[in-house]
C-alpha positions as CSV (number, residue, x, y, z in Angstrom):
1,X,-217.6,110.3,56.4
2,X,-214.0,109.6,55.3
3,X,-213.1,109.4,59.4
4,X,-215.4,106.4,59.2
5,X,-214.1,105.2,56.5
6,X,-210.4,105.2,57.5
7,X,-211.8,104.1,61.3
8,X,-213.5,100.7,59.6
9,X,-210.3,100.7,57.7
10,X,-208.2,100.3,60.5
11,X,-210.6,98.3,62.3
12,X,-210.4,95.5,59.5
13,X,-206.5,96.2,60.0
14,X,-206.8,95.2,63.5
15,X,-209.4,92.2,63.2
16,X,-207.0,90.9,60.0
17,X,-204.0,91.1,62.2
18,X,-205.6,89.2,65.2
19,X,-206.8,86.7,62.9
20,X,-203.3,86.3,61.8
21,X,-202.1,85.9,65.4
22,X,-204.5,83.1,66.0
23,X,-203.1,81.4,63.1
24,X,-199.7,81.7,63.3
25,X,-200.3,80.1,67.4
26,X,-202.2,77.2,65.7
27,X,-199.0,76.5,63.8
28,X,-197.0,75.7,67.1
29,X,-199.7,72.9,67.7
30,X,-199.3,69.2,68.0
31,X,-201.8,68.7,65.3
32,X,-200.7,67.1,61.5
33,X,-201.8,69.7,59.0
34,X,-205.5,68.8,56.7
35,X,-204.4,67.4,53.7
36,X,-206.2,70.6,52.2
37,X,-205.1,71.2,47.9
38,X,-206.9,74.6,47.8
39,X,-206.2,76.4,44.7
40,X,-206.2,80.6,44.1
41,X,-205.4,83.1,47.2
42,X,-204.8,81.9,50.5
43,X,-207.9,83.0,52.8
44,X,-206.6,86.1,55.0
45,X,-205.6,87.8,51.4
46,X,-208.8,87.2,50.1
47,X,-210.2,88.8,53.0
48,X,-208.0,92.0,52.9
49,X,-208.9,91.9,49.2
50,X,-212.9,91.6,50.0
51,X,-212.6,94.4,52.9
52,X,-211.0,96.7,50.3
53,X,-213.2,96.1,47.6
54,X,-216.0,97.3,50.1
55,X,-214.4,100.7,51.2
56,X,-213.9,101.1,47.1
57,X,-217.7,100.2,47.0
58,X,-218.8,102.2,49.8
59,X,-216.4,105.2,49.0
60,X,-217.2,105.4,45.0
61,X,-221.5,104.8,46.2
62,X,-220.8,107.6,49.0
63,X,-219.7,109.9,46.6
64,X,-215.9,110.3,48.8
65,X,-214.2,108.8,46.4
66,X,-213.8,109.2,42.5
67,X,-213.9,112.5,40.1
68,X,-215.1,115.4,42.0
């Protein structure tokens, strides 16, 4: 079980860093930027913070992680 836990692990790792690939060749586009005025964490680290939280979850629910 903690195999599948470090393989979703580094599958989020992957999908994160392709996401951030896509974005960073938007940047080179012609397009004007939204006029976006978005407050607290930008998106991709609220997604590495949400795909943590859920290993915690599904480690600590699993019984993998915390006092043994």
């Amino acid at each position: 079980m903690a195999r599948l836990i470090l393989f979703v692990t580094l599958v989020a790792g992957l999908a994160l860093a392709a996401a951030a690939a896509v974005a960073a060749l938007r940047s080179f586009s012609d397009t004007e930027p939204s006029g976006d005025t978005q407050t607290g964490l930008p998106a991709p680290l609220r997604m590495i913070a949400f795909v943590f939280l859920f290993l915690l979850t599904t480690g600590v629910s699993t019984g993998l992680l915390g006092a043994s």
